[in-house]
C-alpha positions as CSV (number, residue, x, y, z in Angstrom):
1,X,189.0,111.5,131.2
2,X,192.1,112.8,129.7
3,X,195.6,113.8,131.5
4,X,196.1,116.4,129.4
5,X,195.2,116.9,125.2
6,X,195.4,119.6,122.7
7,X,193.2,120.3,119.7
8,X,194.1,121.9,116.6
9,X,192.3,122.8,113.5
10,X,195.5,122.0,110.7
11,X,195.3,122.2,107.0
12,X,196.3,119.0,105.6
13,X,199.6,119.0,104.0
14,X,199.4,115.1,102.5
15,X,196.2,113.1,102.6
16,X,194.9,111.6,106.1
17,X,191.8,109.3,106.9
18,X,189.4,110.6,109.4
19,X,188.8,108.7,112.4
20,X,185.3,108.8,112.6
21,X,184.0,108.5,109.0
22,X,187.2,106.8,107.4
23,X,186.8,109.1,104.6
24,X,189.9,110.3,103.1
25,X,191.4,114.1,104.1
26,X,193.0,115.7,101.1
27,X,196.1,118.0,101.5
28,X,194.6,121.4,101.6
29,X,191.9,120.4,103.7
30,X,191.3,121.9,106.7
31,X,190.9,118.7,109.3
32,X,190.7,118.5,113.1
33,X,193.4,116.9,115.4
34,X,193.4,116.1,119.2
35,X,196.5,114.7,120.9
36,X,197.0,113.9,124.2
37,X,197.0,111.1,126.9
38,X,194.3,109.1,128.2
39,X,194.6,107.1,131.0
40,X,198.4,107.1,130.6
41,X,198.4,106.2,127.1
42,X,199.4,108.9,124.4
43,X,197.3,109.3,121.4
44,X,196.4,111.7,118.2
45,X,193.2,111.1,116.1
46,X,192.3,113.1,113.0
47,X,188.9,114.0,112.3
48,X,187.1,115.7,109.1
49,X,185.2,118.6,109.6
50,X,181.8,117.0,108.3
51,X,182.1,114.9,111.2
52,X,183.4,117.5,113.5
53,X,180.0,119.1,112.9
54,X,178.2,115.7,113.2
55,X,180.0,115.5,116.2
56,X,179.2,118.8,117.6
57,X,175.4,118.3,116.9
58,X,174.9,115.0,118.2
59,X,176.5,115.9,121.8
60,X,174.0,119.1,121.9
61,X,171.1,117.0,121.8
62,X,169.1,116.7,125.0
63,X,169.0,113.0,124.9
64,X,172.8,112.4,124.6
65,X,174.0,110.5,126.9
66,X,177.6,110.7,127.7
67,X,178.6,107.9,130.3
68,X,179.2,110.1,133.2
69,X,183.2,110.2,132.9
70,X,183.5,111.0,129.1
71,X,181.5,113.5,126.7
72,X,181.8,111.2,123.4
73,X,184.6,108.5,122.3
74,X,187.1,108.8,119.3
75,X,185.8,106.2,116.3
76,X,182.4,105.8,117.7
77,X,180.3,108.4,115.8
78,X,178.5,106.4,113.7
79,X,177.4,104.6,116.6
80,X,176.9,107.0,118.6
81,X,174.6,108.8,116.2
82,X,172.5,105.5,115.7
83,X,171.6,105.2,119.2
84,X,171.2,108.8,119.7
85,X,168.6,108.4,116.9
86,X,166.5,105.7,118.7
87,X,166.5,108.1,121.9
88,X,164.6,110.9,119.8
89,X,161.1,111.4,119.6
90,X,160.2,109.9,115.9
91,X,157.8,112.9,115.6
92,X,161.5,115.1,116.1
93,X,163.1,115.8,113.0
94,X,166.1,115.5,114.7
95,X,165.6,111.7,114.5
96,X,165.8,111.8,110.5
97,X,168.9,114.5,110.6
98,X,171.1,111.5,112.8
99,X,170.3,109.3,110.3
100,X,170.8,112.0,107.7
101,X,174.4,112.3,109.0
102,X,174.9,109.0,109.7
103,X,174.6,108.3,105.7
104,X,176.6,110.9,105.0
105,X,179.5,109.1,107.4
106,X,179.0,105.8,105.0
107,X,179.2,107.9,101.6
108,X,182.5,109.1,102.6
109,X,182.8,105.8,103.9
110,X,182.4,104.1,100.5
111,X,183.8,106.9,98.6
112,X,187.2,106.3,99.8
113,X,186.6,102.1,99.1
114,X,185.6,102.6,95.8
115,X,189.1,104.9,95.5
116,X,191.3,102.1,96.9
117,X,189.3,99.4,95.1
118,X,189.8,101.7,91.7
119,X,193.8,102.1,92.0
């Protein structure tokens, strides 16, 4: 649970890695940003908007399970979506979409490796 935080939806002005997907946020780029302090400790974490909306979707889902105190934590997504996916019904399509958006996490993922690696 947080003390206090604030979330804003900036336009990148210079380049930014995501939190979540570690995909790189280009100036121009609209990205979200929550600051705050948790449990005493202040903190900011920068998120893409693909992964805002994977975000959004997986904590909708009936079979989410948040751990009573906290709704979702910051760099857990990809996890969170894989374990979300074993909780659906395989019959659900909702089971492929989490894996649809976990891949889509690791192609950003890689995209921004193969960048560095390239450089």
């Amino acid at each position: 649970m947080s003390d206090f935080q604030t979330e804003t939806t900036p336009t990148a002005r210079k380049q930014h890695k995501c939190g979540e997907c570690y995909g790189l946020i280009e100036p121009g780029q609209k990205y979200q940003l929550v600051s705050g302090c948790w449990e005493g400790d202040m903190g900011s974490f920068k998120t893409c908007l693909p992964c805002v909306e994977a975000r959004t979707w997986a904590i909708a889902q009936p079979e989410w399970m948040g751990d009573g105190e906290h709704l979702y934590y910051f760099g857990r997504l990809d996890e969170d979506l894989s374990d979300l996916a074993q909780e659906i019904s395989s019959q659900d399509g909702r089971r492929f979409h989490a894996y649809r958006l976990q891949c889509l996490m690791a192609r950003r993922r890689n995209s921004t490796q193969a960048r560095r690696q390239a450089a």
